[in-house]
KOLPAVO-760020 format. One record per residue (C-alpha): y, x, z. Coordinates in nm, 3 decimals, always signed. Example, Ala and Ser with C-alpha at 12.3 -4.5 7.8 and 13.67 -1.06 7.14 Angstrom:
REM KOLPAVO-760020
<rec y="-0.450" x="+1.230" z="+0.780"/>
<rec y="-0.106" x="+1.367" z="+0.714"/>
This chain:
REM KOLPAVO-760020
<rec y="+20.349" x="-23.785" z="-2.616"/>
<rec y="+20.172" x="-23.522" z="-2.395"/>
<rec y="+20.190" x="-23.705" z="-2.135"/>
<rec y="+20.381" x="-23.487" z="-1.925"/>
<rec y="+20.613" x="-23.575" z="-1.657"/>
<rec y="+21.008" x="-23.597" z="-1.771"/>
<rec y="+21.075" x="-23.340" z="-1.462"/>
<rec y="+20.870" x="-23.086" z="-1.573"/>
<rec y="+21.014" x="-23.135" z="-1.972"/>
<rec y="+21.298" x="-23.104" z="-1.853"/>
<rec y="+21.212" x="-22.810" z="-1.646"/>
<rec y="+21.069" x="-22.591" z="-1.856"/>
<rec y="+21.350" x="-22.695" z="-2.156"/>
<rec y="+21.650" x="-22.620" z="-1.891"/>
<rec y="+21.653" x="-22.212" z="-1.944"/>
<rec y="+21.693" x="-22.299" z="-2.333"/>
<rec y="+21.955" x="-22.508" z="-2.259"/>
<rec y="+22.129" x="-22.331" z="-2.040"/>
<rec y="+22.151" x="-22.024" z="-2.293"/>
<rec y="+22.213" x="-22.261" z="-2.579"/>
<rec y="+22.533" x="-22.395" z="-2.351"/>
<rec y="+22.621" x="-22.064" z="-2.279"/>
<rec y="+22.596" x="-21.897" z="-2.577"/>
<rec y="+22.706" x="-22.179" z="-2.861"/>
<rec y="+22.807" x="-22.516" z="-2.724"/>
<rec y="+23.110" x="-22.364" z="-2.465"/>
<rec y="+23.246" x="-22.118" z="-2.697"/>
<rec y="+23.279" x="-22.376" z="-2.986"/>
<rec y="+23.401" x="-22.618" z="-2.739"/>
<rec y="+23.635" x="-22.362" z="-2.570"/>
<rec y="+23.751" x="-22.300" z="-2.919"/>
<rec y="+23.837" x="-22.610" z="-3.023"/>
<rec y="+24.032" x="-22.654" z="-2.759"/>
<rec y="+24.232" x="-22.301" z="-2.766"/>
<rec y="+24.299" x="-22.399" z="-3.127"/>
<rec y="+24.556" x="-22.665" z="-3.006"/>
<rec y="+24.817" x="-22.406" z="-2.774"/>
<rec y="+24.983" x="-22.142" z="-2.831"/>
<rec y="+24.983" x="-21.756" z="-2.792"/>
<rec y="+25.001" x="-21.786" z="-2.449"/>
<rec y="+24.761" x="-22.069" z="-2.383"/>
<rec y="+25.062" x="-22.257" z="-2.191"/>
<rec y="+25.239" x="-22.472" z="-2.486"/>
<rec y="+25.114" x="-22.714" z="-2.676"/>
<rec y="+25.081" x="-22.624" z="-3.071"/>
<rec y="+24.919" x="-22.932" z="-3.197"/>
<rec y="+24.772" x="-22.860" z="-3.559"/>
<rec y="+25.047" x="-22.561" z="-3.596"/>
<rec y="+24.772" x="-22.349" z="-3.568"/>
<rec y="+24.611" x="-22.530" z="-3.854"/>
<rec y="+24.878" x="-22.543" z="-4.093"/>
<rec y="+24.932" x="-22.167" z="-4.035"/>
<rec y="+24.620" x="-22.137" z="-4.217"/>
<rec y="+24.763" x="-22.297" z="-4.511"/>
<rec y="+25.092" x="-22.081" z="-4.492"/>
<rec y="+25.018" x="-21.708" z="-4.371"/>
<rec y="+25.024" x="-21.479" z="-4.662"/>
<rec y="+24.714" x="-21.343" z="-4.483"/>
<rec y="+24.485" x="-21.627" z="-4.423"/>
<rec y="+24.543" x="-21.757" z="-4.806"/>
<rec y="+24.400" x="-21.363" z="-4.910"/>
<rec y="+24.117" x="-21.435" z="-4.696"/>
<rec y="+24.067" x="-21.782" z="-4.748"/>
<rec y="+24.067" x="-21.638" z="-5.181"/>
<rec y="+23.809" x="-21.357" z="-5.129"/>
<rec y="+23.634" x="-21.616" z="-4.927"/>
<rec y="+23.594" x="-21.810" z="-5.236"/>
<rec y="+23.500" x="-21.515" z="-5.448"/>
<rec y="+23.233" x="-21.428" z="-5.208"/>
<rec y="+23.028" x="-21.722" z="-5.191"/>
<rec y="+23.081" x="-21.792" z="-5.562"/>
<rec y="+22.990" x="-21.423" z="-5.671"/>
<rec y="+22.749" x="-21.279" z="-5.391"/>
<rec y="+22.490" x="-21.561" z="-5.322"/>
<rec y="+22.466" x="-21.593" z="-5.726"/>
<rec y="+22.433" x="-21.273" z="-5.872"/>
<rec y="+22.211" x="-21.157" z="-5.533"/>
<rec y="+21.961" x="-21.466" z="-5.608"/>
<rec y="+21.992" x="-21.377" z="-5.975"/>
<rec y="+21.884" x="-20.988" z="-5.948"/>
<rec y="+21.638" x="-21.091" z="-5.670"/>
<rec y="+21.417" x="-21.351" z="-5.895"/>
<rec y="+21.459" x="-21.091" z="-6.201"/>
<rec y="+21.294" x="-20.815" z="-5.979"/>
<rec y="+21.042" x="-21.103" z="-5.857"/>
<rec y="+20.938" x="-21.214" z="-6.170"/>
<rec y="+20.951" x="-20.877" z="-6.347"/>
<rec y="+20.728" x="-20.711" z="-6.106"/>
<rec y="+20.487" x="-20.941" z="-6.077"/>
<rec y="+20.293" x="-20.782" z="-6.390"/>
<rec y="+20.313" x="-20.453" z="-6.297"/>
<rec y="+20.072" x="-20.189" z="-6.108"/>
<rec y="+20.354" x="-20.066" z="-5.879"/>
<rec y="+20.487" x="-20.399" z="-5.799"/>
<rec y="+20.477" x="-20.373" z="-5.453"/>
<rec y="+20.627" x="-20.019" z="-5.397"/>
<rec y="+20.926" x="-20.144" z="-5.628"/>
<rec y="+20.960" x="-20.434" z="-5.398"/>
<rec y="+20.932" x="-20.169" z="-5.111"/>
<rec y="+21.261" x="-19.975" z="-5.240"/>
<rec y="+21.450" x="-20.274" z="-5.318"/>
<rec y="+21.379" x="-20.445" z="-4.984"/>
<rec y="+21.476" x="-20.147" z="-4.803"/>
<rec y="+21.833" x="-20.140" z="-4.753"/>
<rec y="+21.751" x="-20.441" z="-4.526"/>
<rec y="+21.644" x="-20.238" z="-4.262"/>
<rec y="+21.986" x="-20.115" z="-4.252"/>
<rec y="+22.250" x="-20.199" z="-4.044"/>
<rec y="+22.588" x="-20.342" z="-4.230"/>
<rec y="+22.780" x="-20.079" z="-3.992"/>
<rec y="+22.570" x="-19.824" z="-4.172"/>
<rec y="+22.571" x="-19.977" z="-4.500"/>
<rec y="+22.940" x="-19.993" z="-4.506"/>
<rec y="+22.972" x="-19.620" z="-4.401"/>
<rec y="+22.734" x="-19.526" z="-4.661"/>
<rec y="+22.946" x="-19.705" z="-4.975"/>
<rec y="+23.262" x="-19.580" z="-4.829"/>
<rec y="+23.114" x="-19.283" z="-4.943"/>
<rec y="+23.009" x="-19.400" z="-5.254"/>
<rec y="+23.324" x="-19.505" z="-5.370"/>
<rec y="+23.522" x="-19.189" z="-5.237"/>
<rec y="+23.814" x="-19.117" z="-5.499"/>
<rec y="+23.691" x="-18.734" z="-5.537"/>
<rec y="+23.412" x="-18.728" z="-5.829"/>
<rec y="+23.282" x="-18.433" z="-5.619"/>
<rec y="+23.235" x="-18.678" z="-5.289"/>
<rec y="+23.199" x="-19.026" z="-5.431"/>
<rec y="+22.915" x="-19.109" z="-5.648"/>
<rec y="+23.027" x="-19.399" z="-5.818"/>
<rec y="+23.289" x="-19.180" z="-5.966"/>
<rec y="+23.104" x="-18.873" z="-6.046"/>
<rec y="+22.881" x="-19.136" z="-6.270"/>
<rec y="+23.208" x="-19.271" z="-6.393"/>
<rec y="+23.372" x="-18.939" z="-6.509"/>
<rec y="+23.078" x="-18.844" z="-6.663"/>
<rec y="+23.043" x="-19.078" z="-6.879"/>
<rec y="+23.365" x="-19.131" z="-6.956"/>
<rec y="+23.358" x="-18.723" z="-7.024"/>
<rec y="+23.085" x="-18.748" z="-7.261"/>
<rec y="+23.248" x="-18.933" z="-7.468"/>
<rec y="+23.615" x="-18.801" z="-7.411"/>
<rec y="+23.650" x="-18.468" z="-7.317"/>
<rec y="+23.912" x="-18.379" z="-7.056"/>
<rec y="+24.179" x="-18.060" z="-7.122"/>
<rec y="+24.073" x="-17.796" z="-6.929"/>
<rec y="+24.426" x="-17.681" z="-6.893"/>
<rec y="+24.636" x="-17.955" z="-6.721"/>
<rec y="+24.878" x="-17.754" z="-6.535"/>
<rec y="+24.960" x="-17.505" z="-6.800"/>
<rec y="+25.329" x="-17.438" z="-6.846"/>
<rec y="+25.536" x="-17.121" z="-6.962"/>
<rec y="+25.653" x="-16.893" z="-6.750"/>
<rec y="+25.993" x="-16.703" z="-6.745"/>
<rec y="+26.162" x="-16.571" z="-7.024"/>
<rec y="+25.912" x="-16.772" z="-7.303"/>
<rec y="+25.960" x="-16.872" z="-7.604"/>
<rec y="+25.860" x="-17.229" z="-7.532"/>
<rec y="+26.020" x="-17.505" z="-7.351"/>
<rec y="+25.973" x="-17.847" z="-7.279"/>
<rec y="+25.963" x="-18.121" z="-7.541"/>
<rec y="+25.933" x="-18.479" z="-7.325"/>
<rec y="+25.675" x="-18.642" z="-7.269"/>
<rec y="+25.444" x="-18.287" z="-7.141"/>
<rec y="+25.429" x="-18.154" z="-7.483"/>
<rec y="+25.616" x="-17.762" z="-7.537"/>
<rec y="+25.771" x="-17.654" z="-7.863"/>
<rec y="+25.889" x="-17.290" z="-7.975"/>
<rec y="+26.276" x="-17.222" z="-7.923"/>
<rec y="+26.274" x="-17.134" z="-8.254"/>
<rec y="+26.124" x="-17.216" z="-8.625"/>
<rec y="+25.864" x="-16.964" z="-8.691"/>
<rec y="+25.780" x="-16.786" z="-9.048"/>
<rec y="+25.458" x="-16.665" z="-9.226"/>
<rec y="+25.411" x="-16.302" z="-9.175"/>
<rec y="+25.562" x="-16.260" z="-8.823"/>
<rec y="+25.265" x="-16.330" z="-8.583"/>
<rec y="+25.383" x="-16.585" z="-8.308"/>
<rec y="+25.286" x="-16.555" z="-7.926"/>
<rec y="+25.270" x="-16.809" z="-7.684"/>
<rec y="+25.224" x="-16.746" z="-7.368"/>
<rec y="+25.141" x="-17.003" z="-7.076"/>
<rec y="+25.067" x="-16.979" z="-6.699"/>
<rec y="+24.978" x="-17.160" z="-6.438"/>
<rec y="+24.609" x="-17.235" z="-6.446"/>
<rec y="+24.377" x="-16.964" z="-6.238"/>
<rec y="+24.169" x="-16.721" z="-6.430"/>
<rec y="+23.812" x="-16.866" z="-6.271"/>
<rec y="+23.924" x="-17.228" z="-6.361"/>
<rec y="+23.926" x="-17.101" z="-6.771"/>
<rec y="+23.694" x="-17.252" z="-7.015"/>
<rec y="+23.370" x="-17.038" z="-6.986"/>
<rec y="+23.397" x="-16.981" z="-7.376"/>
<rec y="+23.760" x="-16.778" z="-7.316"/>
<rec y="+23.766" x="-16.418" z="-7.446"/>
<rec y="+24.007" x="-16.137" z="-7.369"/>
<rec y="+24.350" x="-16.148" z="-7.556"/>
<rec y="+24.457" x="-16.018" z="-7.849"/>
<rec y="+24.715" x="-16.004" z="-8.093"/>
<rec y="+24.693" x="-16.100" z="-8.413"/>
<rec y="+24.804" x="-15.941" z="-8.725"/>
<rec y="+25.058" x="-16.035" z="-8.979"/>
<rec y="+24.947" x="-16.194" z="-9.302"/>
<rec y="+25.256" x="-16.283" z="-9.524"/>
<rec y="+25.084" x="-16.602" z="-9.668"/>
<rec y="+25.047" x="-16.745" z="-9.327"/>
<rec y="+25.163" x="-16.845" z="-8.994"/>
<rec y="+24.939" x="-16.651" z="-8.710"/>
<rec y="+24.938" x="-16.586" z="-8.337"/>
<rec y="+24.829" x="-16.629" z="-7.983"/>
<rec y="+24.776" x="-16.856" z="-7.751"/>
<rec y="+24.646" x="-16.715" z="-7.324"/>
<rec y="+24.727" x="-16.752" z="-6.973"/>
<rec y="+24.969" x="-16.417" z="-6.969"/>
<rec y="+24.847" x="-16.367" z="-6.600"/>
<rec y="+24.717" x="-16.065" z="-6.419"/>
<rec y="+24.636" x="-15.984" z="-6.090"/>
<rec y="+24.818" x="-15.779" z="-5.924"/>
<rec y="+25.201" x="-15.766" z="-5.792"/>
<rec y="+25.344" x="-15.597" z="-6.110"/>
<rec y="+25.056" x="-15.527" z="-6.319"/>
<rec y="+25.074" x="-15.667" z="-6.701"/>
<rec y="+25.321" x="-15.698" z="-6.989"/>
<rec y="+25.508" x="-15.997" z="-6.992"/>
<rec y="+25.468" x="-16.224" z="-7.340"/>
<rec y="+25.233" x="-15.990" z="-7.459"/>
<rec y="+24.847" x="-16.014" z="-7.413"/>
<rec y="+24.662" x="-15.731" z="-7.194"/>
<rec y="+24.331" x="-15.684" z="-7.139"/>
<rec y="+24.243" x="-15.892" z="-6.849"/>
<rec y="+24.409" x="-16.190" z="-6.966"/>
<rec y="+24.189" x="-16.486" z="-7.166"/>
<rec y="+24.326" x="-16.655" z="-7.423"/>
<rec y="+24.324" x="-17.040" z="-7.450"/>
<rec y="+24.012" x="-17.186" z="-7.618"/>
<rec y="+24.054" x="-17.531" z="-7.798"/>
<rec y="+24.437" x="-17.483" z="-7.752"/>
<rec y="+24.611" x="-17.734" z="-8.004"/>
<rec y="+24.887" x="-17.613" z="-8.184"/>
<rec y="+25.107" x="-17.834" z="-8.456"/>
<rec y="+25.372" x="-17.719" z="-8.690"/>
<rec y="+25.648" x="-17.962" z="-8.660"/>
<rec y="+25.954" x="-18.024" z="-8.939"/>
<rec y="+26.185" x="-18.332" z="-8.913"/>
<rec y="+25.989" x="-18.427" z="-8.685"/>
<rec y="+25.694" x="-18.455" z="-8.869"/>
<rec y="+25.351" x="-18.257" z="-8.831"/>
<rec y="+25.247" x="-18.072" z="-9.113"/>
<rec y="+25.005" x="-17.843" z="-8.999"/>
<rec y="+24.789" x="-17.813" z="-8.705"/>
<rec y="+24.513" x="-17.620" z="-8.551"/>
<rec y="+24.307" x="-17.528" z="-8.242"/>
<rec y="+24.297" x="-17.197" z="-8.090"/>
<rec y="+23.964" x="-16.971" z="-8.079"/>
<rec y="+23.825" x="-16.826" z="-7.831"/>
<rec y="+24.020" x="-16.513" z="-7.761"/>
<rec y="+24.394" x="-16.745" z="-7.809"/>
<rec y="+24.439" x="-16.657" z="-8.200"/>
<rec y="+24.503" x="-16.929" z="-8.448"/>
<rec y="+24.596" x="-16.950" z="-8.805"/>
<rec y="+24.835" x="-17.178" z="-9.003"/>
<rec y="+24.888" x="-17.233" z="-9.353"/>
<rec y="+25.220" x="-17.143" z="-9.539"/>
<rec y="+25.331" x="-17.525" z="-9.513"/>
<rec y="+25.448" x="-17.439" z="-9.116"/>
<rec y="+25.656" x="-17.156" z="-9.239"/>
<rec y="+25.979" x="-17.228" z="-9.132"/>
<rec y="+25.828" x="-17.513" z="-8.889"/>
<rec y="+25.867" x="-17.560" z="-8.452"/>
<rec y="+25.525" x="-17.468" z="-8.343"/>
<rec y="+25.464" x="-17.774" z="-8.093"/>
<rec y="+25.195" x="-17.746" z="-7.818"/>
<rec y="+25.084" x="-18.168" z="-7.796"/>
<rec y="+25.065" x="-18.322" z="-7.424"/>
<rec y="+24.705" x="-18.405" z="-7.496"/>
<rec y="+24.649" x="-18.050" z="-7.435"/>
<rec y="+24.796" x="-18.068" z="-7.071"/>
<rec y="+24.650" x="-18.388" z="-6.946"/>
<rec y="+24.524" x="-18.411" z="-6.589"/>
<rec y="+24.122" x="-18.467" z="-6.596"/>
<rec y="+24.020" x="-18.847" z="-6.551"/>
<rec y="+23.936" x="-18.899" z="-6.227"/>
<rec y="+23.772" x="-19.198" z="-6.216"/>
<rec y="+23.871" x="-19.553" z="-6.088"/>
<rec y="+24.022" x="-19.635" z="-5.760"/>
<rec y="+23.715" x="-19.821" z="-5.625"/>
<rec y="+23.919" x="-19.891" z="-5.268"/>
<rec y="+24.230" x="-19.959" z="-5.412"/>
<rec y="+24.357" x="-20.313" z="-5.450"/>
<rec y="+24.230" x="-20.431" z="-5.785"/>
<rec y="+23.865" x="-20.344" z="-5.715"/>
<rec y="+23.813" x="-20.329" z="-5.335"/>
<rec y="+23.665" x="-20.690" z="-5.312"/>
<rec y="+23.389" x="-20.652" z="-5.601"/>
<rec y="+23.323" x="-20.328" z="-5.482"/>
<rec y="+23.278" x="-20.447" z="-5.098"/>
<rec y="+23.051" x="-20.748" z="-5.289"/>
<rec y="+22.869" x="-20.497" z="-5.503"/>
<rec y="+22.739" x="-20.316" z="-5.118"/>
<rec y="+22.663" x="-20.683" z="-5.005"/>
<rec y="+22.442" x="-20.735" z="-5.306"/>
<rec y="+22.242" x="-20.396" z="-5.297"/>
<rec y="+22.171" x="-20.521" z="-4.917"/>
<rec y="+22.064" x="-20.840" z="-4.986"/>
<rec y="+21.936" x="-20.861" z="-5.330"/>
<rec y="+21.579" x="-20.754" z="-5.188"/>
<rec y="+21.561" x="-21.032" z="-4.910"/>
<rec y="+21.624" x="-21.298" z="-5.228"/>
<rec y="+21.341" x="-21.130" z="-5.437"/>
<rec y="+21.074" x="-21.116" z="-5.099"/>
<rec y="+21.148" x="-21.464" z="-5.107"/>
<rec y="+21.139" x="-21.568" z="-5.487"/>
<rec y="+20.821" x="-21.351" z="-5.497"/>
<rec y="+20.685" x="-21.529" z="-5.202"/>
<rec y="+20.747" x="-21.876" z="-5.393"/>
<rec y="+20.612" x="-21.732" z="-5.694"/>
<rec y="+20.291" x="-21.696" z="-5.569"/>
<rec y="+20.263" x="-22.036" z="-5.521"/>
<rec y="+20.309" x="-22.162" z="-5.861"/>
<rec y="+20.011" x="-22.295" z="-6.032"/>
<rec y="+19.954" x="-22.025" z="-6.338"/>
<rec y="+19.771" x="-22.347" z="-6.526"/>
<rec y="+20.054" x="-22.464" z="-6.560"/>
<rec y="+20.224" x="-22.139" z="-6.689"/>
<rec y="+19.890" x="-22.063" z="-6.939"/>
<rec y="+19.924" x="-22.449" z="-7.077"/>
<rec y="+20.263" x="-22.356" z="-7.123"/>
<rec y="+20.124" x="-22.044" z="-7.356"/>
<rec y="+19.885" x="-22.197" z="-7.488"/>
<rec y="+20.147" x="-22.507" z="-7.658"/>
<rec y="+20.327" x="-22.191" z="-7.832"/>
<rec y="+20.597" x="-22.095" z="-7.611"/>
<rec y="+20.725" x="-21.767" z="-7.568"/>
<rec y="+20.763" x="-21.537" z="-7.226"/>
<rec y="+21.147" x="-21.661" z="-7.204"/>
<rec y="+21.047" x="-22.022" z="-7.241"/>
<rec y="+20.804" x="-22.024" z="-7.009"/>
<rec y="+21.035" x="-21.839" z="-6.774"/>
<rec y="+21.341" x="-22.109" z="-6.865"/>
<rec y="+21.129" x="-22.413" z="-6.920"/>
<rec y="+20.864" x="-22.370" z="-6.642"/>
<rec y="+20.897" x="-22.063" z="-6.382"/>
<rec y="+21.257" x="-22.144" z="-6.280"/>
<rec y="+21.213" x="-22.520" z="-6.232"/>
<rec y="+20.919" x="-22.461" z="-6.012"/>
<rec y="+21.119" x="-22.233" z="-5.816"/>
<rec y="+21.445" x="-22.465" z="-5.816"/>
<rec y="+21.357" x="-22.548" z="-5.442"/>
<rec y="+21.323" x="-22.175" z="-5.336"/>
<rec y="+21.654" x="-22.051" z="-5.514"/>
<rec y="+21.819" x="-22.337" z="-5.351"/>
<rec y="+21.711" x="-22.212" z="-5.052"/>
<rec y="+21.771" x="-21.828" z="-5.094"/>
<rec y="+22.099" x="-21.956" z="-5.227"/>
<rec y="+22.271" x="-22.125" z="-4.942"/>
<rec y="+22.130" x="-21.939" z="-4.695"/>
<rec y="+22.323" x="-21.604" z="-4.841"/>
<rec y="+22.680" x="-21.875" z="-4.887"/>
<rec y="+22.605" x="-21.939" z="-4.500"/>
<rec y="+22.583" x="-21.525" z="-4.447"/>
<rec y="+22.878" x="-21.477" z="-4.676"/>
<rec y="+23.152" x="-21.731" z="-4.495"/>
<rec y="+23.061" x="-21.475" z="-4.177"/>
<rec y="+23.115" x="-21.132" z="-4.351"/>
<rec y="+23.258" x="-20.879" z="-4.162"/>
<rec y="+23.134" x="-20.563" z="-4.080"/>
<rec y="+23.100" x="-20.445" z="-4.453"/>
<rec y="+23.482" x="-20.543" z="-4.537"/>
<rec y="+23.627" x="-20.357" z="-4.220"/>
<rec y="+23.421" x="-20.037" z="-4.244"/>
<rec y="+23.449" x="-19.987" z="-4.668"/>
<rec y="+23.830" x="-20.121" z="-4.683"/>
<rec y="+24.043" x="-19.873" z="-4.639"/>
<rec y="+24.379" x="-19.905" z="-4.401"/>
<rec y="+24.577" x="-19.970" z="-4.745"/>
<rec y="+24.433" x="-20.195" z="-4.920"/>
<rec y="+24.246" x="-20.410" z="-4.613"/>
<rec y="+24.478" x="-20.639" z="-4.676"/>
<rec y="+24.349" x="-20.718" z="-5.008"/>
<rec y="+23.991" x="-20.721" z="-4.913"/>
<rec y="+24.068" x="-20.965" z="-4.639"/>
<rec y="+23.806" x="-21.237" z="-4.543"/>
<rec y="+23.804" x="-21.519" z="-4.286"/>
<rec y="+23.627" x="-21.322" z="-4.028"/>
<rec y="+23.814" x="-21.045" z="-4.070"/>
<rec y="+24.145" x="-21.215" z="-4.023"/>
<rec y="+24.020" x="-21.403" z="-3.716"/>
<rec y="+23.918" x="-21.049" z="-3.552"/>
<rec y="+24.246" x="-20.885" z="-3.628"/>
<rec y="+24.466" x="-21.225" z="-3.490"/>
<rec y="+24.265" x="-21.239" z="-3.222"/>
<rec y="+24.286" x="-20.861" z="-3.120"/>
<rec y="+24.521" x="-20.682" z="-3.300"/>
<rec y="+24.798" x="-20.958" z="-3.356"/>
<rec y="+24.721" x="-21.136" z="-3.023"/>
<rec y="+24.758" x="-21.450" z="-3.148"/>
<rec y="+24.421" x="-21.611" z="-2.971"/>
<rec y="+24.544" x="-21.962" z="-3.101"/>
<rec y="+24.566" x="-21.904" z="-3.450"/>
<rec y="+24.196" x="-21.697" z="-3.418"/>
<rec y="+24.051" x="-22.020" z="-3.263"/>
<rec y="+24.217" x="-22.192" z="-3.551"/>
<rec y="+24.019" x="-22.004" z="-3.836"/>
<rec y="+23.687" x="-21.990" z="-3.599"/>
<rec y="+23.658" x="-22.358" z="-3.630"/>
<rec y="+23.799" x="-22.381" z="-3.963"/>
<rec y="+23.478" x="-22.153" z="-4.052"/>
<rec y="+23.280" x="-22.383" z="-3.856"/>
<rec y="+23.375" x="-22.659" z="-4.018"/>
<rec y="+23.295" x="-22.443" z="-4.382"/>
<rec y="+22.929" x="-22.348" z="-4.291"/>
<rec y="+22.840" x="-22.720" z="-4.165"/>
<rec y="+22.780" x="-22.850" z="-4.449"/>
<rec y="+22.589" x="-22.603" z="-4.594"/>
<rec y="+22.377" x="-22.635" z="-4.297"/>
<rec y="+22.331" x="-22.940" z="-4.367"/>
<rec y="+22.155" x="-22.969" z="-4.676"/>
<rec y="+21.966" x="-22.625" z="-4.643"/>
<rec y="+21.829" x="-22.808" z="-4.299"/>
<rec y="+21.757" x="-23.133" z="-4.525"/>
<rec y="+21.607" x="-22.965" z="-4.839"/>
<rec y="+21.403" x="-22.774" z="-4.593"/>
<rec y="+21.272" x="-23.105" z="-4.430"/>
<rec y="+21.245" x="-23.280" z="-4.736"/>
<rec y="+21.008" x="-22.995" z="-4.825"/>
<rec y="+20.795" x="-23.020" z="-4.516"/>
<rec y="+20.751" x="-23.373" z="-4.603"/>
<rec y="+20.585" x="-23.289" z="-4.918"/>
């Protein structure tokens, strides 16, 4: 067509193609080929290779999340990036909105993934996601502040089942009650407990003390009795228990003392296990349950942005008349979004779509670096599994397997994002 000579085409074309041969057409030929022999590379395995990916406990997890991750990730990441696109469109600070969001691109996925590893730490006090967790949950059900309580020696409590304590013996109105617990530290107290003290009788009720019967000190301090260093339990339950029934109960006040009416007089006093209850600490984000949505949850915050820079990009192509006519005939902002907006963008999302299933099939770096050693297995994906057969497991043959298997998954999706795309350069 230029009119230049074949020798020179070819010329100037042969570093490409050297590269390209170098780079993509040997290794997926080499790997083709490796697929069909054995760990050693002597034997002939035929499609053994191949069925092993039908048949290893491993490769079925991977080939599972696999599924999960291009139904899940390309969706809700195209979803949340035309949202943003559409919603910040009207705006005045649009475009520094569409800054922040599109900013996580600029990150590596080896940082990303050490970043959310963080996020998802167990410890409220390291791991964000939990410290937003427990809070909430907090706010709405408050956690005992005194979940390692117990008695100590020579109390008159003991264990009931089930972490609840009862008295050794029925109590009776007029004979003030104490009970003593230990084994939470004085600076780890509610910061509404007051000293200690001892209540007096009162012949119509049941009354007495609740407190950590601790001081410091080798030696220092009454035993069962309250001293004046010693904080009583704030909040402290206490039930009066008869056939097994509760017919009283109460909660402590500041300084340990409670009161109970003459219907516990001859009762167990019965400290509940809601009182000793270890504080909620959250959900295991890592552990096997929730490791692959969390590991898709990173993918999304990564990639939602490059979906809405594209969406946004589209939108500005679409002819408001036709979004103003749409007005105009009476319909509302959701119509016009439903009935108008995303048809004109159907060719757009279709793209942003299957270009984030093609990224997805070849997830790695995100799933080895956020997985932890325990539940990796779990959070296992295609590329993952070929990396650790291939290296770890030595088993180059069955890795050569799953590399063309993967091959053979993102072809087709190729193949109509390279059509649609054509299709839309014909237009």
């Amino acid at each position: 067509m230029t009119g230049t000579r074949g020798t020179v085409a070819a010329l100037f074309l042969l570093p490409a193609l050297v590269l390209l041969g170098a780079l993509v057409v040997y290794p997926i030929g080499y790997s083709v080929f490796r697929s069909f022999f054995d760990q050693s590379g002597d034997g002939f395995a035929g499609f053994d290779n191949y069925e092993a990916l039908f048949t290893d406990d491993g490769i079925r997890t991977a080939l599972k999340n696999n599924v999960i991750w291009v139904v899940f990730a390309p969706t809700v990441a195209t979803a949340l990036g035309l949202i943003f696109a559409v919603l910040t469109e009207r705006v005045r600070w649009g475009t520094a909105f569409k800054l922040v969001v599109f900013m996580p691109m600029a990150i590596s996925m080896l940082a990303a993934g050490i970043i959310f590893r963080l996020v998802y730490d167990q410890d409220p006090d390291k791991g964000i996601a939990n410290a937003v967790w427990v809070g909430v949950h907090d706010t709405f059900a408050q956690s005992s502040a005194f979940p390692k309580a117990h008695p100590g020696r020579e109390s008159p409590l003991e264990a009931a089942g089930g972490g609840a304590f009862v008295t050794t013996q029925p109590v009776r109105a007029g004979e003030p009650v104490t009970l003593p617990l230990v084994g939470v530290a004085p600076d780890l107290l509610p910061d509404d407990a007051k000293p200690a003290r001892q209540t007096s009788a009162d012949p119509g009720k049941v009354t007495g003390t609740t407190w950590q019967d601790f001081t410091r000190g080798k030696g220092v301090g009454t035993l069962n009795a309250p001293d004046a260093s010693e904080l009583g339990y704030p909040g402290m339950r206490i039930e009066a228990v008869k056939d097994g029934k509760v017919v009283a109960s109460t909660t402590a006040a500041d300084d340990g003392t409670f009161t109970l009416p003459a219907d516990a007089d001859g009762a167990l006093l019965r400290l509940p296990a809601s009182n000793f209850e270890e504080p909620y600490n959250g959900l295991d984000w890592l552990g096997p349950s929730l490791v692959t949505p969390a590991i898709v949850g990173s993918y999304i915050w990564m990639w939602a942005g490059f979906a809405m820079v594209l969406i946004a990009a589209g939108l500005a192509g679409v002819p408001r008349e036709l979004l103003e006519a749409a007005r105009v005939d009476g319909a509302n902002e959701w119509q016009v979004f439903r009935r108008v907006t995303v048809p004109l963008l159907a060719p757009v999302l279709a793209v942003v779509t299957v270009t984030l299933m093609i990224n997805v099939l070849k997830v790695f770096d995100l799933v080895f670096i956020i997985a932890p050693g325990s539940s990796q297995d779990d959070a296992n994906v295609l590329a993952l599994e070929l990396y650790r057969k291939g290296f770890s497991e030595d088993q180059p043959g069955i890795a050569s397997a799953i590399a063309v298997f993967l091959l053979l998954l993102v072809i087709p999706v190729m193949w109509f994002n390279i059509r649609r795309l054509r299709r839309e350069v014909r237009r």
